[in-house]
Backbone as a ProteinNet text record, in pm:
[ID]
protein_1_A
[PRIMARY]
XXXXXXXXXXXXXXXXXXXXXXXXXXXXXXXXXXXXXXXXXXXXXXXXXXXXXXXXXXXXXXXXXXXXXXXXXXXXXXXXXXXXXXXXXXXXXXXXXXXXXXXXXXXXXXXXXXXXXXXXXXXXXXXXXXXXXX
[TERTIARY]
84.4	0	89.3	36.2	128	96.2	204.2	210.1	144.4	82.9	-8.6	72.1	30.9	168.6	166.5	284.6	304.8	240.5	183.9	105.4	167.7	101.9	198.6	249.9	144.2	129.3	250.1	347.3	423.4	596.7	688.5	745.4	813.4	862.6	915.4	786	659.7	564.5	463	463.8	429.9	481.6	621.8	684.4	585.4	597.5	578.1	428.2	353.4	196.7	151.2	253.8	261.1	318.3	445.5	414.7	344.8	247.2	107.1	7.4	66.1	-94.1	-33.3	72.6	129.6	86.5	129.7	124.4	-68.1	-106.8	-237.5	-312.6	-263.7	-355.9	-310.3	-149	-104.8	-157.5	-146.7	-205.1	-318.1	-427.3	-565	-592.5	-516	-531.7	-482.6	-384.4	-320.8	-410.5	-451.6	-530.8	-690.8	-730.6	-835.7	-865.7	-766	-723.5	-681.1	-648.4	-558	-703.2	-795.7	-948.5	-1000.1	-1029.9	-1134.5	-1106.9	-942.6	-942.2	-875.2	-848.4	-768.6	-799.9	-884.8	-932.8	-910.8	-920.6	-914.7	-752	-669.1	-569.6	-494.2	-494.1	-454.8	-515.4	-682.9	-741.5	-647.9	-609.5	-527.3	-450.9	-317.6	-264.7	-320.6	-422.3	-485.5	-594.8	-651.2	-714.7	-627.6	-532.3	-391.2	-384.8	-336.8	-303.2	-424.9	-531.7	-661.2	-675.3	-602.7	-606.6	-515.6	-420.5	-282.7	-339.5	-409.4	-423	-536.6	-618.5	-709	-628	-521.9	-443.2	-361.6	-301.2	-231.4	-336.7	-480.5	-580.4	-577.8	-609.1	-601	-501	-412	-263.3	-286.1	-244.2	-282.3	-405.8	-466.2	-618.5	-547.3	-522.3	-479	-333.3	-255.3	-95.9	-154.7	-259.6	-323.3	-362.6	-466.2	-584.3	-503.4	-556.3	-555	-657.7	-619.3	-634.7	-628.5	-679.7	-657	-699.1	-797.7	-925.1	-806.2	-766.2	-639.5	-525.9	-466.2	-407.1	-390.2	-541	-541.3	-520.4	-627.3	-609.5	-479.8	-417.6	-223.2	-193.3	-165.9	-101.4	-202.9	-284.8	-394.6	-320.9	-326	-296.7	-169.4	-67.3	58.7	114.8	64.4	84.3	67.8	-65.5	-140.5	-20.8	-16.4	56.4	232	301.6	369.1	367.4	263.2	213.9	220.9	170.7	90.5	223.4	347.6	428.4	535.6	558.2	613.9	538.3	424.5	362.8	348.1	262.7	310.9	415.7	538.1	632.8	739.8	664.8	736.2	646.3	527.5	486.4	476.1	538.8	550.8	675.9	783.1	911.9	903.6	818.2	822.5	742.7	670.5	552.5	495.3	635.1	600.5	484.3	423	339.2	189.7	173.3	66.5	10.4	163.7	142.8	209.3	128.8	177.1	188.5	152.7	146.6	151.5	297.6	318.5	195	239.2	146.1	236	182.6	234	341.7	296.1	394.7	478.7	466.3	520.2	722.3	730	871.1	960.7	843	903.4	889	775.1	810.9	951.3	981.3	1120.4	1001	883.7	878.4	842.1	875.7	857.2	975.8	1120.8	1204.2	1207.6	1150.9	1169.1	1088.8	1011.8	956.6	861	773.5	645.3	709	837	889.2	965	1046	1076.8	970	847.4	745.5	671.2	664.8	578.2	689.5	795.7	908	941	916.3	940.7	784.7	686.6	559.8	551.7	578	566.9	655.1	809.3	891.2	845.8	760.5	728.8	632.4	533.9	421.9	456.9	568.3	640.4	731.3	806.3	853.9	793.6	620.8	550.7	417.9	466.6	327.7	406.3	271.6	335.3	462.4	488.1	642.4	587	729.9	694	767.8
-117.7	0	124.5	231.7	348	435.5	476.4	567.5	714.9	763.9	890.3	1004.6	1102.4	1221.3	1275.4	1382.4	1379.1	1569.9	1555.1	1713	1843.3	1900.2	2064.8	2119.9	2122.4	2190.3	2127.9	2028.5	2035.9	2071.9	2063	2114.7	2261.9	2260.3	2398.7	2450.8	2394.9	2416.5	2485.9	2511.3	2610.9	2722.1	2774	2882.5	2944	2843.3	2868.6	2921.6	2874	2912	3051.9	3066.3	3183.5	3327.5	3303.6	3363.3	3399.5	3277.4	3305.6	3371.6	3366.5	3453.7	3538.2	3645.2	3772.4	3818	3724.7	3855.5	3825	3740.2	3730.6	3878.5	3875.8	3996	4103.9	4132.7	4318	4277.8	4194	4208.2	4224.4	4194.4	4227.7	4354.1	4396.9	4543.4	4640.3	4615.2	4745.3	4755.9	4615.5	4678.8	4717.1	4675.9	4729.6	4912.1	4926	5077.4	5118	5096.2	5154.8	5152.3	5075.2	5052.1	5120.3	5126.1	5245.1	5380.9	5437.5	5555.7	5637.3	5528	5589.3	5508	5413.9	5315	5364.5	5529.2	5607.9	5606.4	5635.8	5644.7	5543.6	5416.6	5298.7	5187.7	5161.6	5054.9	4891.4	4861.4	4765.1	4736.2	4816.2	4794.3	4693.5	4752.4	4785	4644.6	4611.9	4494.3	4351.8	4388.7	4310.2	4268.7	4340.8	4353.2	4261.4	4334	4237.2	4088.1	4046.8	3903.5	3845.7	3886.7	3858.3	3851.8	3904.9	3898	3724.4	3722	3624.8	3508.8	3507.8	3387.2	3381.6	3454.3	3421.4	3363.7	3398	3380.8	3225.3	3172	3032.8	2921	3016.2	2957.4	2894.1	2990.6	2951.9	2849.9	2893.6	2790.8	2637.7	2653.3	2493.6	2447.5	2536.3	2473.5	2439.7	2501.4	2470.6	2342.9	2345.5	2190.6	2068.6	2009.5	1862	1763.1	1670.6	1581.8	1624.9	1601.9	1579.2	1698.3	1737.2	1846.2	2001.7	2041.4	2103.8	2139.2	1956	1981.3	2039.5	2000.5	2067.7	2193.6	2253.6	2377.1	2450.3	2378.6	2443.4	2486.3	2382.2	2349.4	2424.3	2454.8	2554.7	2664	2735.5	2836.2	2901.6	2817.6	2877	2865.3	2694.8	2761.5	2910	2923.9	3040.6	3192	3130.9	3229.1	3258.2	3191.1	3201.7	3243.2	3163.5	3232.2	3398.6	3433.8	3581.3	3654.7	3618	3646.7	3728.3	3627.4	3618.6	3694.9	3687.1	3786.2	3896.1	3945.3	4084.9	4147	4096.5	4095.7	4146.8	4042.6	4094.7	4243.4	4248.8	4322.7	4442.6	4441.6	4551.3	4668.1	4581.6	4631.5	4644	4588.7	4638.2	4727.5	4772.9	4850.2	4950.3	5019.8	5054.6	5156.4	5229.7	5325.6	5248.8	5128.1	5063.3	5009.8	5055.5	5057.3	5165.3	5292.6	5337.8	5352.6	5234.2	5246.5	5068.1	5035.8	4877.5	4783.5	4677	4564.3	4504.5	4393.1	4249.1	4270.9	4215.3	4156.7	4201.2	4388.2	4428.5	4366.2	4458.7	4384.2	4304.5	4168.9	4010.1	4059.2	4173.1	4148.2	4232.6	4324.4	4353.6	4497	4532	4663.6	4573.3	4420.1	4324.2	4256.8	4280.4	4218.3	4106.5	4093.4	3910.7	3843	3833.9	3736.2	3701.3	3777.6	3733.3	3645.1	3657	3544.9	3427.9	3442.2	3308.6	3208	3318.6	3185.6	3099.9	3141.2	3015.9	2921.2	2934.9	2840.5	2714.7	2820.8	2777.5	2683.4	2735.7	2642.2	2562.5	2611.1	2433.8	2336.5	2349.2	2237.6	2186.2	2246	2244.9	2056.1	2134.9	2049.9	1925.6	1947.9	1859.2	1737.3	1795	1774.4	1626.6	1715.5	1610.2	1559.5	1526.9	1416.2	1313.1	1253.9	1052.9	1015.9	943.9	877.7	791.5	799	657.4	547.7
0	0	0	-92.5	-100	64.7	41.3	182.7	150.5	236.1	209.1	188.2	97.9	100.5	243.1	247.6	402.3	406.3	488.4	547.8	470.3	376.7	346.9	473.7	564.5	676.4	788.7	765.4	832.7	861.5	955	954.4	855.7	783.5	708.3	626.8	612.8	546.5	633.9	812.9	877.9	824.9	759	770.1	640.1	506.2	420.9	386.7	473.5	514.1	551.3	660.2	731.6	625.4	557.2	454	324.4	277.7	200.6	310.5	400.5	523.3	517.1	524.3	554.6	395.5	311.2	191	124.8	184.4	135.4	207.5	327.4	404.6	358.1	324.9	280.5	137	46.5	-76.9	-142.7	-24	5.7	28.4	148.3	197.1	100.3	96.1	-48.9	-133.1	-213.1	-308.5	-266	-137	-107.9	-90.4	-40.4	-9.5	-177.5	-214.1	-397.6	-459.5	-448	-502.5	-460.8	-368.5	-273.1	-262.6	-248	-246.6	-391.9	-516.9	-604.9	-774.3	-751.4	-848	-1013.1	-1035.9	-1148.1	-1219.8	-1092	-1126.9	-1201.6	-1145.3	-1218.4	-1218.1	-1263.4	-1265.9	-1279.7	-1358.3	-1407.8	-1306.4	-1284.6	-1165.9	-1028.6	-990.4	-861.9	-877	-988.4	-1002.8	-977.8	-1045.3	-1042.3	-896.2	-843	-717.1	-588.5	-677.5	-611.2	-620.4	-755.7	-796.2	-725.2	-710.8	-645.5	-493.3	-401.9	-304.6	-301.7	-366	-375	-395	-490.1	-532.2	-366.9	-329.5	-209.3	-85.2	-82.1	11	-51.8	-130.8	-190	-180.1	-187	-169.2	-41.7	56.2	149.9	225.2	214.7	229.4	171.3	59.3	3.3	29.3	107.4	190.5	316.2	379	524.1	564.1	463.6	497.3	395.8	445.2	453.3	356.4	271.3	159.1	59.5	-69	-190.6	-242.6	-202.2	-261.2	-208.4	-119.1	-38.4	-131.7	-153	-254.6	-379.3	-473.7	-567.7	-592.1	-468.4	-450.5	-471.9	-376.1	-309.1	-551.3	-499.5	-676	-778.4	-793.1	-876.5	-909.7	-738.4	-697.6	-706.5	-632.4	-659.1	-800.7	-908.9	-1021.9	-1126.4	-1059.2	-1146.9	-1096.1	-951.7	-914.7	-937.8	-1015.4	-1071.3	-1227.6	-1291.8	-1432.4	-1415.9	-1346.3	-1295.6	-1244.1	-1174.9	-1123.1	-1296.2	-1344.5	-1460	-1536.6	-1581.9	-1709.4	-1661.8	-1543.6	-1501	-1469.1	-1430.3	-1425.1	-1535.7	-1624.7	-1771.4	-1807.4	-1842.6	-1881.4	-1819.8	-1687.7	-1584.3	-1652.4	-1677.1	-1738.3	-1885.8	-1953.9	-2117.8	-2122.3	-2077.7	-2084.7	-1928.1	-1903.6	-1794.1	-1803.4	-1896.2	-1925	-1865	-1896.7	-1837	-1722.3	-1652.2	-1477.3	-1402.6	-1435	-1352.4	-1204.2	-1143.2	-1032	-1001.7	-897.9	-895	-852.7	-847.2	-804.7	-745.3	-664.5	-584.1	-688.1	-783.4	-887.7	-1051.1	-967.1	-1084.9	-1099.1	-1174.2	-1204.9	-1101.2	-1084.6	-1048.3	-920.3	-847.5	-698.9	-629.1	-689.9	-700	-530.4	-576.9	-424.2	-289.6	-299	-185	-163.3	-250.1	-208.8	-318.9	-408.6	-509.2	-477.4	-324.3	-233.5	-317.2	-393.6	-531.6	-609.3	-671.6	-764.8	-684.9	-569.2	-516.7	-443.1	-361.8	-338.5	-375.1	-521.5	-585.8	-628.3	-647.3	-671.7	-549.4	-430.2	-317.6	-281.2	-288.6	-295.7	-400	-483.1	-577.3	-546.8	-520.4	-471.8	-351.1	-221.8	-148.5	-145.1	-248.9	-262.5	-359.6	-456.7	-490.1	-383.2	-296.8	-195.7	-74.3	-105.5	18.5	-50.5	-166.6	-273.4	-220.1	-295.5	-266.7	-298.1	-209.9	-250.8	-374.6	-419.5	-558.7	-533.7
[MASK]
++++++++++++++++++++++++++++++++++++++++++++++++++++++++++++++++++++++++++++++++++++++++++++++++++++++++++++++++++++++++++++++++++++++

């Protein structure tokens, strides 16, 4: 009988949780506040920013819980959230006229430190890490 994958949620995968909860909540809030008090100035941006907070709320939610359905989630999420990392990212720096104002994930995460482009790297090996043994 195969052995069950082993918990996201444990050891180094508390840390990794805890950072999808820190940037899920400022990535929520920023763009809640950038929406509410300035929405004219850089729609695009600021929607961005909104998606990015939802993908990290997901992220999280699916590194947290437990079985299969969890899983999918985890892996949905942080994929998309690397897609999203990378294309805004790119398109942040070719086209800076179209943002004038950053996101989570304008050029690669660079007004958070990189942390937008190394955590989905870091969550997917993660979840790679603790699937089924073969």
């Amino acid at each position: 009988m195969a052995e069950p994958p082993r918990a996201t949620a444990s050891g180094p995968g508390r840390v990794l949780i805890a950072v999808y909860g820190i940037f899920a909540l400022s990535a929520t809030a920023r763009a809640g506040v950038q929406i509410a008090g300035s929405f004219s100035e850089a729609p695009i941006p600021y929607l961005l920013s909104a998606l990015a907070g939802v993908v990290y709320i997901l992220a999280t939610i699916g590194l947290a819980g437990h079985g299969p359905g969890y899983r999918k989630l985890a892996w949905g999420a942080v994929g998309f959230e690397l897609l999203g990392v990378l294309a805004v990212g790119t398109l942040s720096i070719i086209d800076a006229a179209d943002f004038p104002d950053d996101t989570v994930w304008s050029g690669y995460g660079r007004g958070y430190g990189f942390i937008p482009l190394v955590l989905p790297i870091v969550g997917l090996w993660w979840l790679r890490r603790t699937a089924h043994p073969r």
